[in-house]
ROSE-185881 format. One record per residue: x, z, y of N, C-alpha, C, O in turn. Coordinates in steps of 0.2 Angstrom, whole numbers, padded with zeros to 4 digits, always signed. Layout:
XZYXZYXZYXZY...
***
This chain:
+0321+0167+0762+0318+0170+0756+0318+0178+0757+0323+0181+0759+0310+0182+0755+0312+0189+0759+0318+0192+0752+0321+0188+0748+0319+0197+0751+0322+0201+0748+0319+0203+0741+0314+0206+0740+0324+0200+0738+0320+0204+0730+0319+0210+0727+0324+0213+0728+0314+0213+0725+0315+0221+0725+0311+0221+0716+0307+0218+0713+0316+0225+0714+0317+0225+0707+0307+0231+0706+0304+0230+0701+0305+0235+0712+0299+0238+0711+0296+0238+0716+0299+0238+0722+0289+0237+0716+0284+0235+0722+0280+0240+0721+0282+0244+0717+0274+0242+0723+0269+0244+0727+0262+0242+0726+0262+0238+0731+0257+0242+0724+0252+0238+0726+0248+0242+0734+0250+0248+0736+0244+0239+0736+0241+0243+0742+0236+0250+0743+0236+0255+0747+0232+0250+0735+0230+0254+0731+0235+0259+0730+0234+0264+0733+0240+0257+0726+0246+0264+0724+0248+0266+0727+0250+0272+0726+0249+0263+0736+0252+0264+0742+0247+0271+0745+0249+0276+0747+0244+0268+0745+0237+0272+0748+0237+0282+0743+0237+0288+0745+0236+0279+0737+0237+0286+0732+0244+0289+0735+0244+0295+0738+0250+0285+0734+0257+0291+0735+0255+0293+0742+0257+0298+0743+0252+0291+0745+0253+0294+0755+0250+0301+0750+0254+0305+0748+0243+0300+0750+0240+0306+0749+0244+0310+0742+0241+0315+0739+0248+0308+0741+0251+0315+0735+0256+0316+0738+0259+0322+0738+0258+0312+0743+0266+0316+0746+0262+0321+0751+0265+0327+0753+0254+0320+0755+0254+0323+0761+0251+0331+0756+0250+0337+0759+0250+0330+0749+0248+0337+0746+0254+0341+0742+0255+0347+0741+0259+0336+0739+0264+0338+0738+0271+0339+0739+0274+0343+0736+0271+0334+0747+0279+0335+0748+0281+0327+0746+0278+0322+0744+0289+0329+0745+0293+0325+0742+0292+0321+0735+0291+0325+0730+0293+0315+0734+0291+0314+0727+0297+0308+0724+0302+0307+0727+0295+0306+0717+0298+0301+0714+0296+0300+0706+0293+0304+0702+0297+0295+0707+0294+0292+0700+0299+0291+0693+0305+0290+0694+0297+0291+0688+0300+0290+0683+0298+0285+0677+0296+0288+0672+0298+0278+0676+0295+0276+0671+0295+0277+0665+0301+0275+0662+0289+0280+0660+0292+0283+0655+0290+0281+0649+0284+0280+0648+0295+0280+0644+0299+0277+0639+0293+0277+0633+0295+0274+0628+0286+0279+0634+0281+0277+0628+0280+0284+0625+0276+0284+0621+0285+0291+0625+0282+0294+0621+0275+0298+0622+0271+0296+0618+0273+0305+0626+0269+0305+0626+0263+0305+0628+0257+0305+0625+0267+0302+0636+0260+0299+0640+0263+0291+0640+0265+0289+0645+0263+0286+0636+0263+0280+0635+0270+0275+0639+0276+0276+0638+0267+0271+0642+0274+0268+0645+0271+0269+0652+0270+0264+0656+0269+0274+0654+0265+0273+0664+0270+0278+0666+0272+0284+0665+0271+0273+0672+0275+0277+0678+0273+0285+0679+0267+0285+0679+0276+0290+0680+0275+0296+0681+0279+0297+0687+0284+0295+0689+0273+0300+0691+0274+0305+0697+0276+0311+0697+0273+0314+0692+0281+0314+0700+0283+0321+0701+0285+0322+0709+0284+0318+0713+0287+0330+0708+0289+0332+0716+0296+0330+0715+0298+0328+0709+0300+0329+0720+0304+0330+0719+0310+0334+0719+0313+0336+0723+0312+0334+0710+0317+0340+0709+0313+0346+0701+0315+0351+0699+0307+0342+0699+0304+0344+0695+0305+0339+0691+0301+0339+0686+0309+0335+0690+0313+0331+0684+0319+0330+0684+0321+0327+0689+0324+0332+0680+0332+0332+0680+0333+0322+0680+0331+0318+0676+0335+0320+0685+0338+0313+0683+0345+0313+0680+0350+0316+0683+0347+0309+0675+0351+0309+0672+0356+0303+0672+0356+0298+0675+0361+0304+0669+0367+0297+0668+0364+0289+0663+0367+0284+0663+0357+0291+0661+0356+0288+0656+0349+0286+0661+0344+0284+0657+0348+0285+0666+0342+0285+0670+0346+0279+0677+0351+0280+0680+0343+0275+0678+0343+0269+0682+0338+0271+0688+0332+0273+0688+0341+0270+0694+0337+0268+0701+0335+0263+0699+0340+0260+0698+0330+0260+0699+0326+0254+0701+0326+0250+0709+0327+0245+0710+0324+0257+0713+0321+0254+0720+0317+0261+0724+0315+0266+0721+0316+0260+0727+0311+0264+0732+0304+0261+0729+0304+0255+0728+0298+0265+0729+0291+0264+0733+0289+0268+0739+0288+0274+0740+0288+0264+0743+0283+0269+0749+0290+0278+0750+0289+0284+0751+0294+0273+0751+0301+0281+0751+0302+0285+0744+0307+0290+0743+0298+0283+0740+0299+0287+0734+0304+0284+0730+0303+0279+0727+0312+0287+0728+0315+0285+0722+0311+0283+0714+0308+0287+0710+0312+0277+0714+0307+0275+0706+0315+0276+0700+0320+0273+0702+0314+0278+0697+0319+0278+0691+0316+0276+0685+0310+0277+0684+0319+0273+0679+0319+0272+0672+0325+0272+0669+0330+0272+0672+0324+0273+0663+0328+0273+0657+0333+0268+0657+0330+0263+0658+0341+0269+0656+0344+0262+0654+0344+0260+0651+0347+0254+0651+0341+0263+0644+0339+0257+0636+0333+0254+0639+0333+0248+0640+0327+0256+0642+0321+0253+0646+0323+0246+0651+0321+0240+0650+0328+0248+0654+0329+0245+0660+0332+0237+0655+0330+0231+0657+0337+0238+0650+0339+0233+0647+0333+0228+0644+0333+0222+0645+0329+0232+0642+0322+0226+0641+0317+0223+0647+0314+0217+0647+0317+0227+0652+0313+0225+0656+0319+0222+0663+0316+0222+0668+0325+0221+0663+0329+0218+0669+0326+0212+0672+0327+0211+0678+0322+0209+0669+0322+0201+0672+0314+0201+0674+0311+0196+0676+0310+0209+0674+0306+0208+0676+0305+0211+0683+0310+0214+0685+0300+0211+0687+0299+0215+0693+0293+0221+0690+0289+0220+0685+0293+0225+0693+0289+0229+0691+0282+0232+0696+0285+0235+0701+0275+0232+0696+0272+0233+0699+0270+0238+0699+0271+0241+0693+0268+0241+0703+0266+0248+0704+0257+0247+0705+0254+0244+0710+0254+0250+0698+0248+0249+0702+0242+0256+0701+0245+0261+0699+0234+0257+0702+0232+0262+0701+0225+0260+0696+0222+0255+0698+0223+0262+0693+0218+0262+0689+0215+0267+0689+0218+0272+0692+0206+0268+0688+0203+0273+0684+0206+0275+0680+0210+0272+0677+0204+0281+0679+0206+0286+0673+0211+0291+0674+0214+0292+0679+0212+0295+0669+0216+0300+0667+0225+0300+0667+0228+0299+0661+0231+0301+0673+0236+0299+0673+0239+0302+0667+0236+0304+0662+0246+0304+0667+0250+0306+0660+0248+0312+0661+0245+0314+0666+0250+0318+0656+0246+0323+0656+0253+0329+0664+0251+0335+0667+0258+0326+0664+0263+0329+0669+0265+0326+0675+0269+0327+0678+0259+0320+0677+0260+0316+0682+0256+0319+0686+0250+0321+0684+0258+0319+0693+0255+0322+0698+0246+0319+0700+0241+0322+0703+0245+0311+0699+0239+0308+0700+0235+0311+0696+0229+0309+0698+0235+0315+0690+0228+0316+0687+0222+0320+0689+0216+0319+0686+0223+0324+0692+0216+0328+0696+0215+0324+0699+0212+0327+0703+0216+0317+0701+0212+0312+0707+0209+0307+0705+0206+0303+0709+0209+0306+0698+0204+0302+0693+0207+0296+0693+0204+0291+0693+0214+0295+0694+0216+0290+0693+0221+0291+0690+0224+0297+0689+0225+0284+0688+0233+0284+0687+0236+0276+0689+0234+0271+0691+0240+0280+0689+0246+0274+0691+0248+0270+0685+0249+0272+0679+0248+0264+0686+0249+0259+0680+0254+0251+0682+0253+0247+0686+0259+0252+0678+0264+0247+0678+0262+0239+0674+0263+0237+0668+0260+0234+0679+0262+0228+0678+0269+0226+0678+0274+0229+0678+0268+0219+0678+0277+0216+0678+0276+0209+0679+0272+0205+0676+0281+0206+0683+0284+0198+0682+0288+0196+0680+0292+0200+0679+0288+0190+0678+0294+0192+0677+0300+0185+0685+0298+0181+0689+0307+0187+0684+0307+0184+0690+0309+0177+0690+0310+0174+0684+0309+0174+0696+0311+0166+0694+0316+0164+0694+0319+0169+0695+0318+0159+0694+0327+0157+0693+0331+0160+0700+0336+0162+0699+0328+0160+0706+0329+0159+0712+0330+0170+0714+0334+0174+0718+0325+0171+0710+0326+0177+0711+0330+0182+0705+0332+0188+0705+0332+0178+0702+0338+0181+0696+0341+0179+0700+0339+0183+0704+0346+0174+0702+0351+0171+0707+0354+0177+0712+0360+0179+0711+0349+0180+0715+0350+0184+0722+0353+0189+0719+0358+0192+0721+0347+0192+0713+0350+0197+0711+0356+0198+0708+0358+0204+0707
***
C-alpha cells in the first residue's frame, strides 16, 4: 500500500506552485480558517507568515510545508486534503492571484485501512 499523506497535490496545483516558486522562491501553505478569504489554502513566501504553536504540519506539497490550524485540523483529521486550482480570483494575501487563478481545497475522507496506518 503506498503511503498515506494527510495532503496531496492535484497535477494542476503542481504545475501553478513550480511557477510561484520559480517567481518567488521559497514557499508554504496555510489552510485558512474561513475568516477573510474563506476556507482556501493560502500561498506565501516563505517567512511572510509567523507559524505558530497552535498551527499543525499537515505534509509537504511539491516541497512546500502545507500547515493548518489545530481547532481546523480537529475537524478535518479523518480527511485527506486535496490541493487543487480553479478559475478565479485567489485570497486577497495569496500569492496565486495575479494568475487568474486559485488554489482550492477538496477532501476525502480516509478508509478504515488508511486511518489504520496513520
Amino acid at each position: 500500500m503506498p503511503e498515506v499523506r494527510k495532503v496531496i497535490a492535484t497535477e494542476e496545483a503542481s504545475k501553478l506552485i513550480s511557477r510561484l516558486k520559480d517567481k518567488h522562491g521559497p514557499l508554504l501553505f496555510h489552510q485558512s480558517g474561513g475568516c477573510c478569504d474563506g476556507s482556501s489554502p493560502m500561498c506565501y513566501q516563505e517567512g511572510d507568515m509567523l507559524i505558530g504553536d497552535s498551527d499543525v504540519l499537515l505534509g509537504h506539497i511539491d516541497g512546500c510545508p502545507f500547515y493548518i490550524s489545530k481547532a481546523q485540523y480537529d475537524y478535518w483529521k479523518h480527511t485527506q486534503l486535496i490541493i487543487d486550482v480553479v478559475k478565479g480570483r485567489g485570497g486577497m494575501f495569496s500569492l496565486e492571484g495575479p494568475e487568474g487563478l486559485r488554489f482550492l481545497t477538496r477532501s476525502r475522507i480516509f478508509n478504515d485501512e488508511e486511518k489504520a496506518e496513520l
